[in-house]
PLY file of the C-alpha trace (Angstrom):
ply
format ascii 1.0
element vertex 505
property float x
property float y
property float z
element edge 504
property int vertex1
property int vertex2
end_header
35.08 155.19 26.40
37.31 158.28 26.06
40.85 158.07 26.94
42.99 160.81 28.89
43.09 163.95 26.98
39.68 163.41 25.36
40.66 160.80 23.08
38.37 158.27 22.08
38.18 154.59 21.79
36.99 152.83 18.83
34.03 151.13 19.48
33.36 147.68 19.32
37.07 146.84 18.93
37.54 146.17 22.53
38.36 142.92 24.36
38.99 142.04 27.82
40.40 139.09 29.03
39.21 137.31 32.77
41.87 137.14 35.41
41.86 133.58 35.27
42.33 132.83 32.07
45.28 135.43 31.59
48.17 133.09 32.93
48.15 130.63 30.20
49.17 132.36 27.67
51.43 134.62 29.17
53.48 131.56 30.34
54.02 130.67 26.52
55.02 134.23 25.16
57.85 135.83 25.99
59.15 135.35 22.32
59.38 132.03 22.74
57.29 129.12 20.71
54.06 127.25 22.46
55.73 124.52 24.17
59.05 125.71 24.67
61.00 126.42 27.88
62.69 130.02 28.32
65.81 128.76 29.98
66.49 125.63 27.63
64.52 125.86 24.63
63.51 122.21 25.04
60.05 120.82 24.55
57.52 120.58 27.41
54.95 118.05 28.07
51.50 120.03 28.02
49.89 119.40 31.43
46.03 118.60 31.59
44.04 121.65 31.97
43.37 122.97 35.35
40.28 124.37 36.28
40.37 128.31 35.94
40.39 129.16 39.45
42.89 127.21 40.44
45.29 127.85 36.98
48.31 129.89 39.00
49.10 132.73 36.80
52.94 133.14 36.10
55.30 135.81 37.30
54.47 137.79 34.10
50.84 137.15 34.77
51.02 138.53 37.79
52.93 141.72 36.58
49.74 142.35 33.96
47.09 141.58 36.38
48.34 144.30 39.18
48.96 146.29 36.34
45.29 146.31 34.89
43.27 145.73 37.75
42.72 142.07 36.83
42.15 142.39 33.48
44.20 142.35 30.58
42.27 144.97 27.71
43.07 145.16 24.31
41.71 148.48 22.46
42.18 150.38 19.11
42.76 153.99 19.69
41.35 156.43 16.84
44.21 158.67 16.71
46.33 155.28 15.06
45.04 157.07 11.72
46.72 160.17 12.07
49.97 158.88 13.68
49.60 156.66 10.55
48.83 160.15 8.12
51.22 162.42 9.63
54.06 160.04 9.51
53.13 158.86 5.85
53.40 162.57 4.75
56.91 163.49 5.97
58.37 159.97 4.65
56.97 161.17 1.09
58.86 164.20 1.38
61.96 162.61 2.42
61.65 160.71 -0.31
60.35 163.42 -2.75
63.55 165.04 -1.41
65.82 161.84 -2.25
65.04 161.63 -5.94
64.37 164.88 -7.24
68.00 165.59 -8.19
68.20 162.22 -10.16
65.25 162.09 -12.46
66.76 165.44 -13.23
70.09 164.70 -13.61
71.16 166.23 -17.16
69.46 169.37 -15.70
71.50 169.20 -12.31
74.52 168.43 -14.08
74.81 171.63 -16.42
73.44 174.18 -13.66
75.79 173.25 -11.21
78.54 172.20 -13.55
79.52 169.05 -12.33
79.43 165.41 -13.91
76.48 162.90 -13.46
78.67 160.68 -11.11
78.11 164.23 -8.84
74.55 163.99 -9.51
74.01 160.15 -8.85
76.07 160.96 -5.06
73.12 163.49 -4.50
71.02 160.24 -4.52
73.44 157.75 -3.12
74.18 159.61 -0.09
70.67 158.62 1.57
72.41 155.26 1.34
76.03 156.01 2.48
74.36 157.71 5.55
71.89 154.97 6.69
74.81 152.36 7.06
77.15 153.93 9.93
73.94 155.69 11.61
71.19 153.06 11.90
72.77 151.08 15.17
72.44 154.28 16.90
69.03 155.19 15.07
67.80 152.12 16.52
69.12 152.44 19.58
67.56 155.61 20.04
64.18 154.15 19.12
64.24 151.40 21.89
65.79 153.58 24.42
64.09 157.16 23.84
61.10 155.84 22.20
58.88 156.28 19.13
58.02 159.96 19.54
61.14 161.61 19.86
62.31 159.67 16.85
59.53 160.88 14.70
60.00 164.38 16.08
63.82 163.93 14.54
62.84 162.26 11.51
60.12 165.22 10.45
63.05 168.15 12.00
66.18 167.21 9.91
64.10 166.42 6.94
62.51 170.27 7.19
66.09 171.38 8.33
67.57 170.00 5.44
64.68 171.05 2.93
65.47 175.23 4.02
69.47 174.35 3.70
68.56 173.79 -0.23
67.46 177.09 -0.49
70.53 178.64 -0.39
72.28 176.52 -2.77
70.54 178.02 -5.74
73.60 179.49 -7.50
75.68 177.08 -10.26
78.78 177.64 -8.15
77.10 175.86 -4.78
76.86 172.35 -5.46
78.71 171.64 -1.85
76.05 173.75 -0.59
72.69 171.08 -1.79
75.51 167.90 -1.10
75.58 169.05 2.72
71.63 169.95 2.65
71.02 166.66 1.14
73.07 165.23 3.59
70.55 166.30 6.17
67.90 164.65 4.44
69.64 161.74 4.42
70.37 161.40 8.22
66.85 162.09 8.42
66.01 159.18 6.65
67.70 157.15 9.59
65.15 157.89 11.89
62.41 157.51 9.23
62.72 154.42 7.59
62.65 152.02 10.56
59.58 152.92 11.36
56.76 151.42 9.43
56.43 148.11 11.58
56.98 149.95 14.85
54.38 152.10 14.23
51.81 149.39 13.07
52.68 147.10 15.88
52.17 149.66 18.41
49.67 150.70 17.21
47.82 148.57 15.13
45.75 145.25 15.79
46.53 141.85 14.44
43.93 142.02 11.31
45.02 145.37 10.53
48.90 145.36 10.96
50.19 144.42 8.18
48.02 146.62 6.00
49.34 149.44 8.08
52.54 148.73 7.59
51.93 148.67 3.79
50.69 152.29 4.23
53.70 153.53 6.24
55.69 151.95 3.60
53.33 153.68 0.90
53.90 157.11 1.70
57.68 156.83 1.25
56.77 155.21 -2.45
54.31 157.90 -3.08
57.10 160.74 -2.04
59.70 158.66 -4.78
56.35 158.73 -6.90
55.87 162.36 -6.75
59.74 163.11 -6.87
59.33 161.50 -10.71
56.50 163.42 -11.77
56.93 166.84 -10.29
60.73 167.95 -10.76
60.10 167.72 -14.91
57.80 169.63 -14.69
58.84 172.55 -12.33
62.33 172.61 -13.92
62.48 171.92 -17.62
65.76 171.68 -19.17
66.88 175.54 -20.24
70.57 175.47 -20.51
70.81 178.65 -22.49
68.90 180.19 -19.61
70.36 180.10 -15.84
68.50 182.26 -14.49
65.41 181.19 -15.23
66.25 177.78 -14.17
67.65 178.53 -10.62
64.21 180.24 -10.76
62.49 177.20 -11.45
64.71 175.09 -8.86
63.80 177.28 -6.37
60.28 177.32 -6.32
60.74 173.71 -5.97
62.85 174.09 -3.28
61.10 176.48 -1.47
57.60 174.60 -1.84
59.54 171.88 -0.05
60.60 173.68 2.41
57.38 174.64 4.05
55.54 171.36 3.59
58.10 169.71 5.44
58.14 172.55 8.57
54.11 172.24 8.69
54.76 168.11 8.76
57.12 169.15 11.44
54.91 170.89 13.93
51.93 168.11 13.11
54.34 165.68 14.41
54.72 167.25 17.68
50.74 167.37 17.73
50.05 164.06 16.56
52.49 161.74 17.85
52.46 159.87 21.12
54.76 157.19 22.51
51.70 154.56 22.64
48.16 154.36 22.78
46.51 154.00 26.43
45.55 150.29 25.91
47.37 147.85 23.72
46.33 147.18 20.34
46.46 143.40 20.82
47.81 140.45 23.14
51.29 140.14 21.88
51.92 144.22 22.17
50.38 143.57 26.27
52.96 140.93 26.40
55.81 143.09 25.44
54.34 145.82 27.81
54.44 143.60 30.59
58.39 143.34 30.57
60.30 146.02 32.36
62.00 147.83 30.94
65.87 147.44 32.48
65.62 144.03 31.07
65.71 145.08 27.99
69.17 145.24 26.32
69.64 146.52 23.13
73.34 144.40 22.67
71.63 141.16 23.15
68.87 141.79 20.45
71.43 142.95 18.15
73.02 139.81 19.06
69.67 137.26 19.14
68.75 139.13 15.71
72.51 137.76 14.09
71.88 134.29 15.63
68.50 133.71 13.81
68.95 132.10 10.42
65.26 132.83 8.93
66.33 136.69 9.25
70.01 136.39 8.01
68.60 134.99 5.03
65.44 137.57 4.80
68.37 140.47 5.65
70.54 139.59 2.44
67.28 138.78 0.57
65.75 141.62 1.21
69.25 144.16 0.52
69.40 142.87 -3.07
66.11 143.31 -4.04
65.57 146.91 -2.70
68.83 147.79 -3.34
68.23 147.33 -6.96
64.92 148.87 -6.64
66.83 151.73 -5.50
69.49 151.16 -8.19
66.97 151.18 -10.97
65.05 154.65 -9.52
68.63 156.53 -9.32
69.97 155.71 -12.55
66.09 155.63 -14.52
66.84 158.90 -16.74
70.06 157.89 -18.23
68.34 154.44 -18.84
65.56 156.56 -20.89
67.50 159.21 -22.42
70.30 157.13 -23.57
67.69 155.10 -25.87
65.08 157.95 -26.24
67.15 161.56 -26.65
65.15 164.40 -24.44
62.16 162.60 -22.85
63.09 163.55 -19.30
59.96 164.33 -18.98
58.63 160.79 -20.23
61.42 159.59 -17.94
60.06 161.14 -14.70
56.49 159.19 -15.97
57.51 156.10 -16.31
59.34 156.62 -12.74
56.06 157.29 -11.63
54.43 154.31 -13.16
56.76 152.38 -11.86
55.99 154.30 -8.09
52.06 153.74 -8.29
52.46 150.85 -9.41
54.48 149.54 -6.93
52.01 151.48 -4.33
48.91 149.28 -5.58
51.17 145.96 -4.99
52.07 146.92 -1.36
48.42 147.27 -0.47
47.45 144.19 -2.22
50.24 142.53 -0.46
49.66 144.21 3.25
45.62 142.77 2.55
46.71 139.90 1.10
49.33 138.92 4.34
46.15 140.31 6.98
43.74 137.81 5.56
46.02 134.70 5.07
49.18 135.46 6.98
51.41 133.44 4.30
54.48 135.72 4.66
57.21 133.31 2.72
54.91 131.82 0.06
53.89 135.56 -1.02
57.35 136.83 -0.83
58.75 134.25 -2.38
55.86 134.60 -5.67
56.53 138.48 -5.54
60.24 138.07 -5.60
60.34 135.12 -8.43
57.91 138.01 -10.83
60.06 141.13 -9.73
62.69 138.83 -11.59
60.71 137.88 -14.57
59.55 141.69 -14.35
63.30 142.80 -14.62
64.16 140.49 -17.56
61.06 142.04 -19.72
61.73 145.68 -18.77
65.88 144.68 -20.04
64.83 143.54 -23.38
62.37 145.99 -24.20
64.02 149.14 -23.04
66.03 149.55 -26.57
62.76 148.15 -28.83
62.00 152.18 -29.98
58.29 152.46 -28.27
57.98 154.39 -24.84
54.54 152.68 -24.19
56.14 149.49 -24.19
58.80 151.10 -21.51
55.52 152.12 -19.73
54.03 148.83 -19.50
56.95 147.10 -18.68
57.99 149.63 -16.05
54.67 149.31 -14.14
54.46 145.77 -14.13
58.50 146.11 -12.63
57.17 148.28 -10.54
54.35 146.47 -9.05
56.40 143.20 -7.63
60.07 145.09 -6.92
58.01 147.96 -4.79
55.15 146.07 -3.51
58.29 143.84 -1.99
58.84 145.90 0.57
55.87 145.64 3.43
56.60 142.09 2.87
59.99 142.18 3.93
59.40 144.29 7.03
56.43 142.04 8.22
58.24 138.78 7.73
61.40 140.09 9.62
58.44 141.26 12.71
57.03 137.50 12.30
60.45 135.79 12.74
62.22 137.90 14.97
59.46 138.83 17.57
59.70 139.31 20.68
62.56 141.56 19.44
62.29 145.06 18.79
60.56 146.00 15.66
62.55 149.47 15.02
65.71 146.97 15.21
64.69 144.26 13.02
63.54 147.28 10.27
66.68 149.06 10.81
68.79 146.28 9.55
67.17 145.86 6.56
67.39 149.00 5.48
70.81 148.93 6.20
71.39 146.22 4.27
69.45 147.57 1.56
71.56 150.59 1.53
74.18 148.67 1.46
73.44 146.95 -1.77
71.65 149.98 -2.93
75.17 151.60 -3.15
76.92 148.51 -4.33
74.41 148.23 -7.29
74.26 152.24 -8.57
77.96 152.13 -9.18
78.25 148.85 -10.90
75.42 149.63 -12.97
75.78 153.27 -13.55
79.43 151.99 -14.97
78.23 149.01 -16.75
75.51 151.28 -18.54
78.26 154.48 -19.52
80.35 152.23 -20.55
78.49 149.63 -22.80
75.00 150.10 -22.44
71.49 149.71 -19.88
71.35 146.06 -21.09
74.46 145.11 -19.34
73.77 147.37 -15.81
70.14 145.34 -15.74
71.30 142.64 -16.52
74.25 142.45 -13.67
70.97 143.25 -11.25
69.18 140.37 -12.62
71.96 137.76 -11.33
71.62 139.34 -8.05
67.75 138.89 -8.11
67.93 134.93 -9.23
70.40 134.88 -5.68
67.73 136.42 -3.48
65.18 133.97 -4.80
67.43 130.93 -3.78
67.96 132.52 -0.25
64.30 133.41 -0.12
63.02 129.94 -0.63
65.66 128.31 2.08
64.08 130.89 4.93
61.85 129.03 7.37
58.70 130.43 8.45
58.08 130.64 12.31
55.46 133.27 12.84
56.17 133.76 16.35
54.06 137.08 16.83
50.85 135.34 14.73
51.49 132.19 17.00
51.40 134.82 20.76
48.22 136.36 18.83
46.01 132.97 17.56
47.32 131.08 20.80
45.55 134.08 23.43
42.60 134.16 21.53
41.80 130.34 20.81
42.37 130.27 24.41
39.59 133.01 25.17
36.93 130.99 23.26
38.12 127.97 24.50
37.51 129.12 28.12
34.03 130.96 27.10
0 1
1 2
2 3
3 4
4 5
5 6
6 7
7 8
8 9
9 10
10 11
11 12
12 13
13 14
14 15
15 16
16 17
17 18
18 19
19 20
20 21
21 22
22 23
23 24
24 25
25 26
26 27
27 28
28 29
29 30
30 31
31 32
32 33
33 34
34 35
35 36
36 37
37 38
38 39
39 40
40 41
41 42
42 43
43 44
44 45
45 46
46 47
47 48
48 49
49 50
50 51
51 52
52 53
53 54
54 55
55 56
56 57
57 58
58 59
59 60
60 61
61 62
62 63
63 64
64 65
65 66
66 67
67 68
68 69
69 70
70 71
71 72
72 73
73 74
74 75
75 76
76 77
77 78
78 79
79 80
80 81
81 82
82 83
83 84
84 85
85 86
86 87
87 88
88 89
89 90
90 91
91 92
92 93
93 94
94 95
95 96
96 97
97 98
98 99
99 100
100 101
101 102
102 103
103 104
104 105
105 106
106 107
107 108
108 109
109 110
110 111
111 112
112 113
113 114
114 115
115 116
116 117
117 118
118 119
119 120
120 121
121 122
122 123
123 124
124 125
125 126
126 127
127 128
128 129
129 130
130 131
131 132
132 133
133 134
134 135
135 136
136 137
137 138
138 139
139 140
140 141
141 142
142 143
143 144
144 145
145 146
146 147
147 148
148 149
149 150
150 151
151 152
152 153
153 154
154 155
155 156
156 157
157 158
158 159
159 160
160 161
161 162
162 163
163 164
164 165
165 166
166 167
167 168
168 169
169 170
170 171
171 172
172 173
173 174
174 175
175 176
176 177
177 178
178 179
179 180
180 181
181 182
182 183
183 184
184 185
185 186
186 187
187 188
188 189
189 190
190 191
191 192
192 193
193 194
194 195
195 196
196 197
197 198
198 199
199 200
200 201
201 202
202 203
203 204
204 205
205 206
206 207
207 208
208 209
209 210
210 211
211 212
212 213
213 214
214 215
215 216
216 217
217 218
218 219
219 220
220 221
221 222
222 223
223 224
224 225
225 226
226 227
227 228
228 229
229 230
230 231
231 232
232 233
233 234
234 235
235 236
236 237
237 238
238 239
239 240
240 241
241 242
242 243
243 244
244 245
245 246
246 247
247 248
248 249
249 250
250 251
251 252
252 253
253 254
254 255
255 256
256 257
257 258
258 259
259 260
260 261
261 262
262 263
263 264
264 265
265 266
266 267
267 268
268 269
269 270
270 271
271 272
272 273
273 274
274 275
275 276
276 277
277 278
278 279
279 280
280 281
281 282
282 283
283 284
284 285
285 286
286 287
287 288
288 289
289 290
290 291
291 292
292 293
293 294
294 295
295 296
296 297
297 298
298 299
299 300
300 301
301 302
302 303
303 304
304 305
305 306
306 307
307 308
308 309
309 310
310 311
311 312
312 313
313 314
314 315
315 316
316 317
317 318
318 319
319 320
320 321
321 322
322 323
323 324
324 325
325 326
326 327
327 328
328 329
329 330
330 331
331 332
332 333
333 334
334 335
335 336
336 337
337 338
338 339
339 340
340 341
341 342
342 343
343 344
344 345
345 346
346 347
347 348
348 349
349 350
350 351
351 352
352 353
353 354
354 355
355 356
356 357
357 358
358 359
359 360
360 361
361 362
362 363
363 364
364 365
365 366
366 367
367 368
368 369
369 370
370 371
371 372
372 373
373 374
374 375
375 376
376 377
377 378
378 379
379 380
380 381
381 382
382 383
383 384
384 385
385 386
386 387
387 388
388 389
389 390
390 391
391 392
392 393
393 394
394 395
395 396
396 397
397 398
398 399
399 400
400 401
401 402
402 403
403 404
404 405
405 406
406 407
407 408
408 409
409 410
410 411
411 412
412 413
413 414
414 415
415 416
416 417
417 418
418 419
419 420
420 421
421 422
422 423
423 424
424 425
425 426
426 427
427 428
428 429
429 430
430 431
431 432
432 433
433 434
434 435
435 436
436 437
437 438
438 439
439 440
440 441
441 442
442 443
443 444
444 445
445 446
446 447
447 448
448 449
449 450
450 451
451 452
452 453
453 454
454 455
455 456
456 457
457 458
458 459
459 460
460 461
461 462
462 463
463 464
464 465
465 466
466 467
467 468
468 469
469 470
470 471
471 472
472 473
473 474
474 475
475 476
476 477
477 478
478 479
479 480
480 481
481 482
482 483
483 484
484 485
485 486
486 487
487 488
488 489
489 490
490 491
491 492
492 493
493 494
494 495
495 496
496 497
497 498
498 499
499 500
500 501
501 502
502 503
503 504
């Protein structure tokens, strides 16, 4: 079947749903449990089944069925893989562009003639930025929708790429601080993403993977940002020139990457796929949209417990993943004197790593759907991993560092799919983007928290103490982690509708 514009469907993915049997289920969604009353909350009797043509479809029912001609079709649409691409490749260069001053710090530091503290805001103002702008960026996602929120994402992050270029002179540090500053409100309207996108436009066996993808293209951008800078800037302080040379062919390569990811966005993107990807994404179709208020999610969002818990959880253990990327060279130089280069490696161990665990983990939730248990085992080794990379940082051997920093790498970054699916589990029906943006504000928040205590704890006694301080933190989030309950309400809409369908076939 081809859609409007040409698009086609993929095949074999496709499921329709009799009139009849629509009304059901419906009557049970709404983001509320099987069995429980909207108005009340309180526990139902089940009545007997009725037979299906005389089962009176609810108000919401009703609303699908007019809608869809009397049937209610679920459908994967092919172009989910390059919404999924495009949006994958302008998060890495956000990301590319939030860590390339930091793994180069020393270099940074004598071109522009400023102290690392200077350098380490280059990095921390992603964070300072996300925490004042994400109830608007979120509220422009449920109001505007998900294109024109891409289509801001992809612009600032190419607007602020082309600012950079003109800051390549030692007296112009203001200059990259504002450009990076437009990287970092791009960021806002980036990072939120990841679970809108899969649940819009993703099915229920594939979600979660998805997200782990979204996710994965912002790790491979940090992944890249260690690996590349080193080596298209080497350290030549007796030589200026030829390292604002250097700096701006990095620059400038940046630059026009992100403008291309910019118009592919505009191509690419659409607000949603003709037919819904599954039966709890036609549920949330279903409801108009003037009853939507973006106050009372905020609201419903502080009132649930399970993601209170999962939104402090979840800060402390990507904050200090953040913590640990921005302040990573003077970790490595201070015990191993000029190996930036070897520092911007073991970054990117750390990255790739970290890339392998999210897709293990996104698999891992599609197949078995146990969101705490596996984020609760992934957080309890990120803390184990922390403790071995802090006692074997000073030992003398950089393969150890290696080793260590991979297996860190693997749990802390393959954390964070996990945290954005459980939040979608235990906060549906609420708005994805919303649920997302709070986390990473949170994590920002931390994130800032973290680089200053530890960037003062290591200058002034050593990287022992700064990892250390984050390992206290880490022990807190697994408490809070193991006290969150797990109500999948989205799984529930999803296994409910389709136990349903081959009940009634």
């Amino acid at each position: 079947m081809v859609e409007d514009g040409g698009e086609e469907e993929a095949e074999g993915e496709s499921g329709e749903m009799p009139a009849a049997t629509a009304a059901p289920p419906l009557q049970r969604c709404n983001g509320f449990l099987p069995g429980k009353e909207a108005a009340g909350g309180e526990e139902q009797p089940v009545a007997p089944e009725a037979p299906a043509a005389a089962a009176a479809p609810a108000p919401e029912a009703e609303a699908m069925l007019a809608a869809g001609g009397g049937r209610v079709e679920t459908r994967l649409s092919r172009r989910r893989l390059a919404v999924l691409a495009v949006f994958s490749c302008y998060s890495l260069v956000n990301a590319f562009q939030w860590i390339q001053y930091s793994i180069l710090s020393n270099v940074f530091a004598g071109f522009y003639s400023v102290s690392f503290t200077q350098i380490d805001w280059l990095s921390m103002v992603y964070m300072v930025a996300y925490v004042p702008l994400i109830l608007p960026a979120t509220w422009l996602l449920d109001a505007r929708g998900l294109r024109l929120t891409a289509l801001l994402g992809s612009g600032l992050n190419a607007l602020g790429a082309w600012l950079k270029c003109g800051s390549l002179a030692p007296q112009r540090y203001p200059i990259t601080l504002a450009a990076q500053a437009v990287c970092a409100v791009a960021q806002v309207f980036i990072l939120g993403l990841p679970s809108r996108i899969a649940s819009v436009w993703f099915g229920p066996t594939e979600v979660s993977t998805a997200c782990a993808v979204a996710v994965l293209g912002n790790q491979l951008g940090t992944a890249i940002g260690f690996l590349l800078p080193p080596v298209l800037v080497p350290n030549t302080p007796n030589d200026i020139d030829l390292m604002a040379h250097n700096i701006s062919i990095m620059f400038y390569g940046t630059a026009i990457v992100s403008t291309l990811l910019f118009f592919l966005t505009g191509v690419v993107f659409e607000e949603k796929p003709k037919y819904p990807p599954s039966h709890s994404q036609a549920v949330l179709q279903t409801v108009p949209p003037e009853d939507y208020s973006y106050k009372q999610s905020i609201i419903n969002l502080f009132k649930n417990i399970p993601f209170v818990l999962l939104l402090i959880s979840y800060g402390i253990m990507t904050g200090a993943f953040y913590s640990v990327s921005t302040l990573l060279n003077q970790m490595i130089v201070t015990h191993y004197e000029g190996e930036e280069v070897n520092a911007g490696r073991i970054g990117l161990t750390l990255v790739v790593a970290g890339m392998v665990g999210s897709i293990i983990c996104g698999l891992w939730l599609d197949y078995t759907k146990t969101y705490k248990q596996t984020t609760l085992i992934v957080y309890i080794l990120s803390f184990i991993g922390l403790l071995v990379f802090t006692f074997t940082l000073d030992l003398g051997y950089l393969i150890v560092v290696f080793v260590t920093g991979g297996v860190l790498g693997f749990f802390m970054t393959g954390y964070l799919p996990l945290g954005f699916e459980f939040a979608v589990e235990i906060t549906y029906p609420e708005s994805e983007g919303t649920s997302s943006g709070l986390l990473n504000a949170s994590a920002q928040i931390f994130g800032i928290l973290f680089t200053l205590v530890q960037g003062k704890l290591t200058t002034d006694y050593s990287p022992r103490a700064g990892n250390l301080f984050l390992c206290a933190w880490i022990f807190v989030g697994i408490i809070l982690t193991a006290l969150i309950k797990s109500d999948l309400r989205r799984h529930n809409v999803n296994s409910g509708i389709m136990n349903l369908d081959v009940k009634a076939v």
